[in-house]
N, C-alpha and C positions, 0 to 999 in steps of 0.2 A: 603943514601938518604931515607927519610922517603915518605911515600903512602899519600895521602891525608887525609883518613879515620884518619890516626893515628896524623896530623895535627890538623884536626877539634875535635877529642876526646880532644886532648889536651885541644885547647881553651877552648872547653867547661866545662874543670875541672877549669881551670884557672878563666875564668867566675865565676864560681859556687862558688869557695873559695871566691872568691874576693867581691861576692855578702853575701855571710853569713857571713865571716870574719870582714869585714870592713864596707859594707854598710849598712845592716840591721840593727846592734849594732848604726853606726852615727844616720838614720831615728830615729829611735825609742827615742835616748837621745832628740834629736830636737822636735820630738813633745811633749815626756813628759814636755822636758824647756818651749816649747813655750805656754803647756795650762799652766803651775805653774805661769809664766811672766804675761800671759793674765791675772788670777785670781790675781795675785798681784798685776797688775795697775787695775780691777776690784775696786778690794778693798778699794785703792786712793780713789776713787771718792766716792764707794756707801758705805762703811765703812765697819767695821768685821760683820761677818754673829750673826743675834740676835739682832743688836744694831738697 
């Protein structure tokens, strides 16, 4: 049987991988998409930049 201590260490690597592995990488694609998305319906309406 394991100690609490060595419970909660766990989680908290678990946490941690799970946070830099997987969810940092999603956030970050999502926002890059969603300002590129924005300036591309931007564009729609106000036309290419210069015109």
């Amino acid at each position: 049987m394991t100690s609490p201590e060595t419970d909660t260490r766990r989680n908290e690597v678990r946490a941690f991988l799970f946070l830099t592995v997987f969810l940092a990488p999603i956030v970050s694609i999502a926002l890059v998409g969603g300002l590129g998305f924005s300036i591309w319906i931007y564009q729609m309406f106000a036309g290419p930049p210069g015109s």
